[in-house]
C-alpha positions as CSV (number, residue, x, y, z in Angstrom):
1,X,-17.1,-28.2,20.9
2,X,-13.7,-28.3,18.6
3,X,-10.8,-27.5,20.7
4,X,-9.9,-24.5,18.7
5,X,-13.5,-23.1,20.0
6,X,-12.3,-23.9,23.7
7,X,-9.1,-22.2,23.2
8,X,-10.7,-19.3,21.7
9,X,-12.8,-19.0,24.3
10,X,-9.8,-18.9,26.8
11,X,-8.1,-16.3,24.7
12,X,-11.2,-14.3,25.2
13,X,-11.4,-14.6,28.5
14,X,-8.3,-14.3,29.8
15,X,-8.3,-18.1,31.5
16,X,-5.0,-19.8,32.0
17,X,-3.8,-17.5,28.8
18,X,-2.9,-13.8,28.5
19,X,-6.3,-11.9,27.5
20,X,-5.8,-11.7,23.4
21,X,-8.9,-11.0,21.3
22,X,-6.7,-11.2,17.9
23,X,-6.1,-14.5,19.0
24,X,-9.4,-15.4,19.8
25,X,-10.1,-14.9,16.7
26,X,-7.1,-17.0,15.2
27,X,-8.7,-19.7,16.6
28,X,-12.5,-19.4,16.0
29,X,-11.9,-19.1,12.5
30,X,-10.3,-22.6,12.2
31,X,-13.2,-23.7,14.1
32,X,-15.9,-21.7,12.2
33,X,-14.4,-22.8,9.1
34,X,-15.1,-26.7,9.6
35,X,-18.6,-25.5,10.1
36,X,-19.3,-25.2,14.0
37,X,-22.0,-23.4,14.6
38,X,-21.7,-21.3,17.3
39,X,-18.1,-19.9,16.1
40,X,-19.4,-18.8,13.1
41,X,-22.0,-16.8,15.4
42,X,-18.7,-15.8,17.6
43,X,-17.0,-14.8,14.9
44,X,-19.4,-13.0,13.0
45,X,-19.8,-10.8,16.2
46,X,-16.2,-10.1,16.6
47,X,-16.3,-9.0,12.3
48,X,-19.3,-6.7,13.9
49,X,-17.5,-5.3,16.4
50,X,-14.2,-4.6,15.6
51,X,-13.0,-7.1,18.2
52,X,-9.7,-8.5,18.0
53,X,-9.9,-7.8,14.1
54,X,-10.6,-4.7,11.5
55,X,-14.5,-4.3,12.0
56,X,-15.9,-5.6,8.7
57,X,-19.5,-5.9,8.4
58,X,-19.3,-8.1,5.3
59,X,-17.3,-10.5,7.1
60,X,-19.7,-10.4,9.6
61,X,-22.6,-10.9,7.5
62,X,-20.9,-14.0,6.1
63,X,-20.4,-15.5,9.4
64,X,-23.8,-14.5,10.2
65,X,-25.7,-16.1,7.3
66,X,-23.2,-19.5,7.6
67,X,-24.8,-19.8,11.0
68,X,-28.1,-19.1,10.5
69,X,-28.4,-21.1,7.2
70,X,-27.7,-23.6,10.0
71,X,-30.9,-23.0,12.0
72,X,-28.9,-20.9,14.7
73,X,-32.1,-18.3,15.3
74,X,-29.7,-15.6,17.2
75,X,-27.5,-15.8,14.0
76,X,-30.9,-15.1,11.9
77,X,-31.6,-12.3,13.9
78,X,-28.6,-10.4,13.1
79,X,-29.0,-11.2,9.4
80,X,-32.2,-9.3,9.9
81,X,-31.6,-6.6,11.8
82,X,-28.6,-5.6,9.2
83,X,-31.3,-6.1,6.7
84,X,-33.5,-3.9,8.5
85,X,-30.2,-1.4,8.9
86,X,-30.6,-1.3,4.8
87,X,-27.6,-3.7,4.2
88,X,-27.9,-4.9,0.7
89,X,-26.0,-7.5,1.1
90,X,-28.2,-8.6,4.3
91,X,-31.3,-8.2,2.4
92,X,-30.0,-10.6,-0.4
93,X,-29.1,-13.0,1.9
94,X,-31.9,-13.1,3.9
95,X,-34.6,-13.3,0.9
96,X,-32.5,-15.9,-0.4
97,X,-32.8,-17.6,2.9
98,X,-36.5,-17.7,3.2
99,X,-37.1,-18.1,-1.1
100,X,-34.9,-21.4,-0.4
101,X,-35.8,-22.3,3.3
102,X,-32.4,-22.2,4.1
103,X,-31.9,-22.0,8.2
104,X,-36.0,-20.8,8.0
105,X,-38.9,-21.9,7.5
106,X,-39.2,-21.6,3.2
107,X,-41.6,-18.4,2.4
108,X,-41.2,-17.5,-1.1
109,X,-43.0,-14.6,-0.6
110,X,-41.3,-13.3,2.2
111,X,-37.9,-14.2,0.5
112,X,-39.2,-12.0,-2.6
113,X,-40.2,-9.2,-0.7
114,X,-36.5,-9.1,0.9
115,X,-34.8,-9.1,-2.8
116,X,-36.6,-6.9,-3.6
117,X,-35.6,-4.3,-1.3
118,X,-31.9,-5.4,-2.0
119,X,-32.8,-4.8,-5.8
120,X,-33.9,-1.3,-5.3
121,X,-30.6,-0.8,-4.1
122,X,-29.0,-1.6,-7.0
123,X,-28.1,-5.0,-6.2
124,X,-27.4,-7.1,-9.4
125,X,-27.9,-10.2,-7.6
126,X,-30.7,-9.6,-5.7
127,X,-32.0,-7.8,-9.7
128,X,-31.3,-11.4,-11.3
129,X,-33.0,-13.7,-8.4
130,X,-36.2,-11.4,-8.5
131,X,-36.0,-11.5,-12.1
132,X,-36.3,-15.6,-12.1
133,X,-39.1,-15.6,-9.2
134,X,-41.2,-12.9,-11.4
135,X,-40.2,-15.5,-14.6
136,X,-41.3,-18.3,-12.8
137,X,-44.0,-17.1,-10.7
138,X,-42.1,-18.1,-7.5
139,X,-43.6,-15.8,-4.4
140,X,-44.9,-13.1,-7.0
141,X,-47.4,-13.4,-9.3
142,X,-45.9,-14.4,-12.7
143,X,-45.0,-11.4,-14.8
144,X,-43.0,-11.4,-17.7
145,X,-43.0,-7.9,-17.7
146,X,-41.7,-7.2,-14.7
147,X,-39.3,-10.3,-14.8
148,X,-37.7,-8.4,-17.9
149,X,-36.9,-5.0,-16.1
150,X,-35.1,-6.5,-13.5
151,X,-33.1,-8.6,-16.2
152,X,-32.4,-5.3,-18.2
153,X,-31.7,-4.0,-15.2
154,X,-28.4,-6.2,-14.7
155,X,-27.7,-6.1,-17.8
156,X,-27.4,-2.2,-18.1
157,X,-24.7,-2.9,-15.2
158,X,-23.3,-5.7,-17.5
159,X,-24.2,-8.5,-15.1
160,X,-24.3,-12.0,-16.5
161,X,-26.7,-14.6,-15.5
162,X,-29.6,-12.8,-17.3
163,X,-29.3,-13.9,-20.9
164,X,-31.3,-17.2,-20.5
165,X,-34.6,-15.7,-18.8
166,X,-34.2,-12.9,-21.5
167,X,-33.8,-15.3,-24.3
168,X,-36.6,-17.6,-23.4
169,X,-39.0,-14.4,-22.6
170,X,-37.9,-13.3,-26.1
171,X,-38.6,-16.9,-27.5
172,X,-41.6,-16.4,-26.4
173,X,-42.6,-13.3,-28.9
174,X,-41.7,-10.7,-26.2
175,X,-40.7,-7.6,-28.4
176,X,-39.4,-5.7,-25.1
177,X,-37.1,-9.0,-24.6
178,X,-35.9,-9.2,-28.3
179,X,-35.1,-5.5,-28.3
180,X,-33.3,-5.8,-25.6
181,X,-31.2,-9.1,-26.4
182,X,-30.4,-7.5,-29.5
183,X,-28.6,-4.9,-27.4
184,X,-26.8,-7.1,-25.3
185,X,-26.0,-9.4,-28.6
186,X,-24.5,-6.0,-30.2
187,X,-22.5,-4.3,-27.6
188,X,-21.4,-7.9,-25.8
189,X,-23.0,-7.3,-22.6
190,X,-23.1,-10.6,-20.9
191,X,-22.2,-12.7,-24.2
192,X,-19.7,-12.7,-26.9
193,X,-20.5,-9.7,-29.4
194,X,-22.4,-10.6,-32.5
195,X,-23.8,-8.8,-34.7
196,X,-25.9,-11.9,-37.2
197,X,-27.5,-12.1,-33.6
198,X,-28.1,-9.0,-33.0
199,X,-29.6,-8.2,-36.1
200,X,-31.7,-11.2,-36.1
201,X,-34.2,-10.4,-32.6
202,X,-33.5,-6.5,-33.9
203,X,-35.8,-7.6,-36.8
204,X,-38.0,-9.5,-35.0
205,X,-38.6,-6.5,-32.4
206,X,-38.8,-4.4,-35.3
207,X,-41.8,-6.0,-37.5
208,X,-43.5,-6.0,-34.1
209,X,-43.6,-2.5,-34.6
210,X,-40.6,-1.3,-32.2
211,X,-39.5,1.6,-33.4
212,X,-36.2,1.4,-31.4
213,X,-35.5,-1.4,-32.7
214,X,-36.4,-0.6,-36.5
215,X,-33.4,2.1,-36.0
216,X,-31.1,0.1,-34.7
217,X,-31.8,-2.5,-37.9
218,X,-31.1,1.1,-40.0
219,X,-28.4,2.1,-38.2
220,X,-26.9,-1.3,-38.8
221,X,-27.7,-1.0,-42.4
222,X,-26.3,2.4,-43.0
223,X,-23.0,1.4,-41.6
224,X,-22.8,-1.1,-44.0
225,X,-24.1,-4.3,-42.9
226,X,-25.3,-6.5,-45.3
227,X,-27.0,-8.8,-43.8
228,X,-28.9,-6.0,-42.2
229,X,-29.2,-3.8,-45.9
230,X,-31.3,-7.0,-47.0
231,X,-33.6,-7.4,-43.9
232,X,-34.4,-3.6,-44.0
233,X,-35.5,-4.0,-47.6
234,X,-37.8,-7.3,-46.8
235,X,-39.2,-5.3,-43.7
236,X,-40.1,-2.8,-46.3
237,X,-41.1,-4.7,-49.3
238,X,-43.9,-6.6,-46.8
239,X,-44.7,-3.8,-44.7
240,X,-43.0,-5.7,-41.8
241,X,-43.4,-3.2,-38.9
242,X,-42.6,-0.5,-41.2
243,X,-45.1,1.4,-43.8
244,X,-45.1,-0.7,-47.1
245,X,-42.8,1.5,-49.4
246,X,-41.4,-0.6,-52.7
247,X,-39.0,2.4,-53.9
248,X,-37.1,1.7,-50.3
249,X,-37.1,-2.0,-50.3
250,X,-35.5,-1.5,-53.9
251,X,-32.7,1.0,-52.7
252,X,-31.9,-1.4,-50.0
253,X,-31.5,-4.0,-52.0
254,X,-29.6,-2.2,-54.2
255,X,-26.9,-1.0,-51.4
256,X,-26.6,-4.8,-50.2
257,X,-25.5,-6.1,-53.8
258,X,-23.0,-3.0,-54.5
């Protein structure tokens, strides 16, 4: 046991020292912080209960999951039974604990099953690690679908971290996924603003037959983009997810060269 643990333990007790819990605390932090088990469980339950510090159930958490990611089981249980409390924080941590074996015994099911929860609360974290294990097929069955709408997700919140599973879904011919990393390309959610990007999986969504995304090429167009002017009149001189209409791909043309 580091000595600061000993002395904290005499603070909290009252042995040889005046009785301080503050001080207690002093000290099992500079133990818990070179990684000694058991303070971190300490000191996570004086976070928990407001003793000899401002209760802080974050803090407490932390403590918590530094412990248990150790293998301590009572720390694991408290991560748990905050999870169970509806923390969403407690829910992240524990699913990432069991999708990475991390202080438990690895269940990537289990672990998905605990984002989850955390990313129905709204957590962009937990949104962004279920969006991966649905990507990969990691404790879910492999959806691409549903790997997408957690990534939108986080990016309607303007989370980062999503932009390579929604790139390489889109890569993939995904119209959902170049729609929506048009979006995030033409507002600069999650990555520098740019419209030549935006246009280009805009058009590529759109001759899919997207209709949302066919307005946003318009839109573009009618503002005055050219780029966007000449790939409106191609989508309509081929009949590229619009109806094949000559007289329109002409007056687009036209606009872009004016």
């Amino acid at each position: 046991m580091p000595a600061q643990a000993g002395l904290a333990e005499m603070y909290v007790e009252g042995r040889g020292v005046a009785q301080d819990a503050a001080e207690a605390v002093r000290w099992y932090r500079q133990a818990a912080e070179q990684g000694h088990v058991d303070t971190q469980l300490e000191l996570g339950g004086m976070y928990f209960s407001g003793k000899g510090v401002a209760q802080d159930t974050r803090e407490a958490l932390w403590w918590y999951r530094q412990a248990a990611e150790q293998g301590a089981a009572e720390a694991t249980a408290w991560v748990r039974r905050m999870a169970e409390q509806g923390s969403t924080e407690a829910q992240h941590g524990l699913g990432v604990m069991y999708a990475e074996g991390r202080g438990v015994t690895q269940d990537e099911a289990e672990g998905a099953r605990w984002l989850r929860l955390a990313a129905e609360q709204g957590d962009a974290t937990a949104q962004l690690a279920l969006g991966i294990m649905y990507g990969r097929g990691r404790g879910v069955t492999q959806d691409e679908a549903e790997a997408l709408r957690w990534y939108r997700l986080v990016a309607d919140q303007g989370g980062t971290g999503t932009m390579l599973g929604i790139r390489r879904i889109a890569e993939q011919g995904n119209a959902e996924a170049q729609l929506v990393l048009g979006g995030m390309y033409f507002a600069g959610t999650g990555v520098a603003e740019d419209d030549g990007e935006a246009l280009r999986w805009y058009r590529q969504a759109a001759e899919q037959g997207t209709a949302e995304a066919t307005a946003w090429v318009r839109r573009m167009a009618e503002q005055g983009n050219v780029a966007a002017q000449v790939n409106l009149g191609v989508m309509y001189e081929g009949g590229r997810g619009v109806t094949e209409d000559k007289a329109e791909a002409m007056a687009w043309y036209r606009r872009a060269v004016q």
